[in-house]
Residue, then its C-alpha position, 0 to 999 in steps of 0.5 A: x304491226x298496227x301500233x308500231x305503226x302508229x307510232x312510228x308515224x307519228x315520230x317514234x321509231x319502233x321495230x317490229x317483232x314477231x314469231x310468225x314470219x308470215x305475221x312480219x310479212x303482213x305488218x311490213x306491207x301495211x307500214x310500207x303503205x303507211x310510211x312510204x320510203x320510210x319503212x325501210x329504215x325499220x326492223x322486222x324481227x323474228x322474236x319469240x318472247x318465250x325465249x331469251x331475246x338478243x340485247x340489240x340497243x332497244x330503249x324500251x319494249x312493247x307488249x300490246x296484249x301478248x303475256x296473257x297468252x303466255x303461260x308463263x309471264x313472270x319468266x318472259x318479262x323477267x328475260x325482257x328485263x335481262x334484255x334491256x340490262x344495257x339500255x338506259x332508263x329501259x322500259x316496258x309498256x304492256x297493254x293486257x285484256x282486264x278483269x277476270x270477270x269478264x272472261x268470255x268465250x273470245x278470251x277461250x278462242x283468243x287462247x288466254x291464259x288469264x285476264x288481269x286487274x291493275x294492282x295484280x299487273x302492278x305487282x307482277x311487273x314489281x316481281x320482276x324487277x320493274x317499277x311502275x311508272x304509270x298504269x290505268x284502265x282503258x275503253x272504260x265504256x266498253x267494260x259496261x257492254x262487256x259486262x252486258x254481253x257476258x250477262x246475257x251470254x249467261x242468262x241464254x246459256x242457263x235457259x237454252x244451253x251453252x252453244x260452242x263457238x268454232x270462230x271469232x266471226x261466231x261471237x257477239x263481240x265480233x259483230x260490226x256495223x258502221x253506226x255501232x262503230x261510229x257510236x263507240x268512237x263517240x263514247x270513248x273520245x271523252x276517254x282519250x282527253x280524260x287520259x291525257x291527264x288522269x287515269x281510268x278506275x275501270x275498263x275491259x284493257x290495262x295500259x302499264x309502262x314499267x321502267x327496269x329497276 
């Protein structure tokens, strides 16, 4: 629940929607600490995607990094675009892991089914009857380090052999520290102001938003 959070801090007014009660638990206290009173005025939904959802008045829905662990996506939004058959100018905004080249061993432990390119997210959103208002890549300097890492993950395997990751907490990318963290922040500021106006040719995430035809 922290993007929808995120938003509704700042104006909007987004439920919460997921297939584990116990992931709805966790995202309602993290808005109550956040929001206050206020949270109580949103939805906490058990949904699952893979299934027909109920019309329940949604303008739009949000997908942040959820059809790529779908096996089949073309299925799934395809019933979200049934599910906003009421709504009016009805929309999805989509964020997904990007380019398949960077496929890694967190995508194996993250359980991926596949990462995308723009044009291919764009299409697939075509295919099921959306037209794509806005796309871009984004953490366009993360896709440099990821690019990095992979290369180096590459190298080491071939020498010393492919080590089996068991965790998250085993990766690379997993690795946090106050200074890297502060470093990154710096790069993607920049970013963040460039994408208010333009968009990005590269990055290692995709964001679409997509209004039903």
């Amino acid at each position: 629940g922290t993007v929808a959070t995120h938003l509704n801090e700042h104006g909007y007014c987004v439920d919460y929607g997921d297939v584990y009660g116990s992931a709805l638990e966790i995202a309602a206290q993290r808005a109550q600490q956040r929001l206050g009173a206020t949270a109580g005025e949103r939805r906490f939904l058990r949904l699952d995607v893979t299934q027909p959802l109920p019309e329940e008045g949604w303008s739009g829905i949000l997908l942040f990094d959820v059809i790529e662990h779908l096996p089949d996506d073309v299925t799934v939004l395809r019933q979200l675009h049934d599910a906003l058959r009421t709504a009016r100018d009805g929309f999805v905004m989509i964020t997904v892991p990007a380019f398949p080249i960077l496929w890694s061993p967190w995508d194996d432990l993250e359980r991926h089914k596949r990462r995308y390119t723009q044009a291919g997210l764009c299409a697939l959103l075509d295919r099921c009857g959306f037209s794509v208002e806005h796309s871009t890549y984004f953490f366009g300097p993360l896709f440099f380090a990821a690019l990095g890492v992979k290369g180096l993950r590459t190298l080491r395997d071939a020498t010393l052999g492919r080590p089996v990751a068991s965790s998250i907490s085993d990766l690379t990318e997993s690795k946090n520290h106050a200074a890297l963290n502060r470093l990154m922040l710096a790069a993607l500021a920049p970013e963040q102001r460039w994408l208010r106006h333009a968009t990005l040719p590269l990055g290692t995430s995709i964001l679409a938003i997509a209004q039903r035809r």
